[in-house]
N, C-alpha and C positions, 0 to 999 in steps of 0.2 A: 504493500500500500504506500502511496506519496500522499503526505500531509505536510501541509502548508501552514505556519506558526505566524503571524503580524503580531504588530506594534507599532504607535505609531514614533515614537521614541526612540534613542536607543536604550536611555536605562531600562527600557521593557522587552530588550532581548538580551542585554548582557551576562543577567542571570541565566537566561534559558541555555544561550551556547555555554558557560562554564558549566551546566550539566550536563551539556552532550558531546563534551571532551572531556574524559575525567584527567587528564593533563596539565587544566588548566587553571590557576588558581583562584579561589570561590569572588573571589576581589576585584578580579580583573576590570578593566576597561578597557573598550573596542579596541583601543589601537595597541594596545598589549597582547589582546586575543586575537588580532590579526597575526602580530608576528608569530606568535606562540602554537598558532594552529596545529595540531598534526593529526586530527583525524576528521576535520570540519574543511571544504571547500568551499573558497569565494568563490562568487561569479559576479561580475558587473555588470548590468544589464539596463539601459536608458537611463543611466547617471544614479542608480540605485545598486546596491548590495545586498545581492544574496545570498546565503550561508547554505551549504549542505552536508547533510550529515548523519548515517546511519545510527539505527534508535534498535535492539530488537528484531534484525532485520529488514528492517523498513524503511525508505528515504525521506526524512523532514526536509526541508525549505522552510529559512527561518529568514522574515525580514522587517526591517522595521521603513513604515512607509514615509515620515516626516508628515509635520498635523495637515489635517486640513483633509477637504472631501477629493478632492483630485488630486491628490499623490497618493491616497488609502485604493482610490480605482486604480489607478495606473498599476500602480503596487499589488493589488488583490487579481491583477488582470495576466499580469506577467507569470505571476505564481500560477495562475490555472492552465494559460494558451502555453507557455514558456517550458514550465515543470512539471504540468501535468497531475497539478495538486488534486485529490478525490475526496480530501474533506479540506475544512482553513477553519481555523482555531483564531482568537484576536486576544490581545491582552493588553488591558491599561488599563487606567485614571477615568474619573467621573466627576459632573458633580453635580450633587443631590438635590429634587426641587419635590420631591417627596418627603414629608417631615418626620414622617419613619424610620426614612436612610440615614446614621451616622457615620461620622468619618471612621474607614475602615470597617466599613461593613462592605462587601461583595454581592454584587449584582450579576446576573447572567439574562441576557437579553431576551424576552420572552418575541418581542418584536420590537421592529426598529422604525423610524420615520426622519423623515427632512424638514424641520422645524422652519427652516429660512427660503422652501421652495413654496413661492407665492406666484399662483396667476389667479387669483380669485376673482381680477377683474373679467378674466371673461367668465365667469360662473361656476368654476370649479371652485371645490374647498383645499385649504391649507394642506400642504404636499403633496399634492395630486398633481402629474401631467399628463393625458390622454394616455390610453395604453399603458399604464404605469398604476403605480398602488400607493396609496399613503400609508402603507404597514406592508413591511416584510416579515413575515415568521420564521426563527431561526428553526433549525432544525432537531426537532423533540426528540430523538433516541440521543443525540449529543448533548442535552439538557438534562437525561436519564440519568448520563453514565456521570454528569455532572455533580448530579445530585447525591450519586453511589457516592462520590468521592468525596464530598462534604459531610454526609455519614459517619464515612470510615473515620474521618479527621476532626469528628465533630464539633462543626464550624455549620452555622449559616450560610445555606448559600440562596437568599432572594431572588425571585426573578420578580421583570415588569419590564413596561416600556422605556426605552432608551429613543430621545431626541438626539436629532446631528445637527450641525451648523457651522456655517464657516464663519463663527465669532463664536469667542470667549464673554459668556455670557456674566456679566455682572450685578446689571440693574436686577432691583428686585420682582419691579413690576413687568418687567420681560419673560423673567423665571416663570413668575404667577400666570402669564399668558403663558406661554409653552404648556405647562400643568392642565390648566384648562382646556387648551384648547387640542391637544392631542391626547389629554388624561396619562401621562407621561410623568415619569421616575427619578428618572437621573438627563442630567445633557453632556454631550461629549462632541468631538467635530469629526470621527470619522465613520462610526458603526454602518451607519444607515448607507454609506457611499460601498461599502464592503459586501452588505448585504444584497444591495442591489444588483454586484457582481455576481455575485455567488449564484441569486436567484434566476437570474439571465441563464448563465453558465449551468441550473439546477444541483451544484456543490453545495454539500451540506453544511453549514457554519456556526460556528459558536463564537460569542460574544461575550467574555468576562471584564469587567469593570471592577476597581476598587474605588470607592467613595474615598474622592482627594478634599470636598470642600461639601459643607451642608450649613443649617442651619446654627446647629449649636458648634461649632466652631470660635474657638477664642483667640486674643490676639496674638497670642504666642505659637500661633499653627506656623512650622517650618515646611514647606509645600517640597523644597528639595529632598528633605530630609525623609517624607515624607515617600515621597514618590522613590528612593531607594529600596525602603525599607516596602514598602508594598510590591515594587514590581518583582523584589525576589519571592514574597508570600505568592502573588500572584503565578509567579515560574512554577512554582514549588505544583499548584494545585494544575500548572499546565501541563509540567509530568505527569502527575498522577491520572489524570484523566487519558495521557495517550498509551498509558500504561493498559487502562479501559477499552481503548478504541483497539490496538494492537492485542489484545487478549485471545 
């Protein structure tokens, strides 16, 4: 089987290659685990980096796409037409406009939407384009084995709707619209661009999130620090699920 790992980041693949070199030490940074490779292959491909590297028998493709909804396609597009990927996995940052979600709690995208695609003026509603869907459904047996692994590790693992957009959403009263108006979770700016590939392509996809920013949030949150220390938890439970998928 070829599976395909994103991010849109790199600290949200850093962790995952130092598990799938065991070479490599748990610390690293890219351009240490560049040099240091010895059982992961680079490939460049349209000004992007892709890692490969046997899992189990199996061929991953790991890559992180840089933010935003058009480098998440370009990224999620290469990995399927390119690699040949038959499932794609996503891992990052959220953040919370459901007042249930706190920081470091995980999300798994039950469906996704495009929070910023607006033709409403000719009579469609918010993220709809002709032939097109304002909800993408990830794919439920990957949500299953998801859910095994949260189990076993017993941890939380929520699902619900995941908003995309190409902004960093701030304002409050933006958030409260997004909330309302797609009944939406968390926001983030690439899922729903990933999704939409996948769904083209019929690749089954999963979408984990870690909640970077929510409500009760104080002013002492270090987002850097923050986002280390989650996208290794994050790795951790992206092993163990392909540990599931590969079984």
């Amino acid at each position: 089987m070829r599976i395909g790992i994103m991010g849109a980041m790199v600290e949200e693949i850093e962790p995952i290659l130092t598990k799938l070199d065991p070479t490599l030490a748990p610390e690293s940074e890219l351009s240490q685990i560049i040099a240091k490779m010895q059982h992961i292959k680079l490939h460049t491909i349209a000004g992007n980096r892709y890692f490969e590297a046997k899992y189990k028998g199996h061929e991953i493709f790991i890559a992180y796409s840089k933010i935003g909804k058009v480098f998440a396609s370009l990224t999620a597009s290469v990995l399927i037409e390119h690699f040949k990927v038959q499932r794609l996995l996503f891992s990052g940052v959220a953040g919370a406009i459901n007042e249930d979600l706190h920081i470091g709690d995980l999300i798994a995208a039950k469906r996704l939407c495009q929070h910023d695609l607006d033709i409403t003026a000719f009579g469609h509603p918010y993220g709809y384009v002709p032939e097109g869907k304002v909800y993408i459904e990830s794919d439920v047996t990957l949500r299953h084995l998801a859910q095994e692994v949260a189990k076993e590790r017993g941890i939380e693992l929520k699902e619900g709707t995941i908003a995309t957009g190409d902004q960093f959403i701030a304002d409050p009263k933006k958030k409260e619209w997004i909330r309302e108006t797609f009944q939406a979770d968390a926001i983030e700016m690439e899922g729903a661009a990933v999704a939409v590939v996948c769904d083209a392509y019929d690749i089954p996809f999963f979408i984990l999130r870690s909640i970077s920013d929510a409500a009760d949030m104080d002013a002492s949150f270090d987002f850097d620090a923050f986002l280390k220390s989650s996208s290794k938890i994050s790795a951790d439970f992206i092993i163990a699920l392909l540990d599931k998928i590969v079984a």
